[in-house]
N, C-alpha and C positions, 0 to 999 in steps of 0.2 A: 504494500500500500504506500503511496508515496504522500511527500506532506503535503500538498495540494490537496487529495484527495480526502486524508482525514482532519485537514482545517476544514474545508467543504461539509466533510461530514458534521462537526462539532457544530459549525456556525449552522446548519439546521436543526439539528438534536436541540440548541439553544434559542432559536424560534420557536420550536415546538413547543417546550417548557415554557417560554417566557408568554405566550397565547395562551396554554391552557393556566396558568396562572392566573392572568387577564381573567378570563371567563369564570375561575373559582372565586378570584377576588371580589369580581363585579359581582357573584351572585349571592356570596358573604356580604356585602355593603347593600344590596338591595332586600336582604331577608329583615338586616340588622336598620333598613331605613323604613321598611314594611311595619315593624314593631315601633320604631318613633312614632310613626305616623297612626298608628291604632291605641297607642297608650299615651304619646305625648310627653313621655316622660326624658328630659331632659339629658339623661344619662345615655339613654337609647340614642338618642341623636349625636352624641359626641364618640359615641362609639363606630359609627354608621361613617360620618366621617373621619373618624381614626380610620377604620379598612378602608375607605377609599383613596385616606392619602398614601398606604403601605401599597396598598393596587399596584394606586396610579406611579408610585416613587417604582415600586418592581420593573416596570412596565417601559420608565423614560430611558434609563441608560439606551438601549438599545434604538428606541427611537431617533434621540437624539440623535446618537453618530450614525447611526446607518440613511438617517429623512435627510437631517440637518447639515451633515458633515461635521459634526461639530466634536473637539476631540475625545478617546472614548474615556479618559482620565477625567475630565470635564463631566461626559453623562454619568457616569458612575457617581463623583463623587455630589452632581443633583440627586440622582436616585437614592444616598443614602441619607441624604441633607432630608429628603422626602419622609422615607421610611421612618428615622430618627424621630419626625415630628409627629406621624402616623401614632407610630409608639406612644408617645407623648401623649397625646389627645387619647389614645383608647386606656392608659397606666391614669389619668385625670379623669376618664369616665367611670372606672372602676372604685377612683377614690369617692368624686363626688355622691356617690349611691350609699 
């Protein structure tokens, strides 16, 4: 197998992964926005938006430099600047309760 062949391979393998992430994350953030929205309760919604910013932070490295060209040191360290906060907001909806 040459390196061509198995960076090709990786950088699909890692499409794949970072998509179905996407779609688990999105439907984590939609169950968990489902329940804001039927209880109202304030916790529920920062949690809803805690998983979306982790989603969406999982989700931007890649976008970035593959859409954007933008360097992939750069997307990464948005995506973890992301996640970081994601955390944040879901570790503050768990206090505020």
């Amino acid at each position: 197998m040459s390196l061509d062949t198995a960076t090709t391979e990786v950088t699909i393998a890692l499409a794949v992964v970072k998509t179905l992430v996407l779609i688990v994350g999105s439907v984590v953030t939609f169950f968990a926005f489902k329940a804001y929205r039927r209880t109202r309760q304030r916790a529920l919604g920062l949690l809803a938006a805690g998983f979306g910013l982790v989603t969406l932070g999982l989700a931007f490295a890649g976008l970035l430099h593959e859409i954007l060209n933008v360097d992939l040191a750069v997307g990464v360290l948005v995506e973890s600047v992301l996640v970081l906060f994601g955390f944040a907001v879901i570790a503050y909806s768990l206090y505020v309760q």
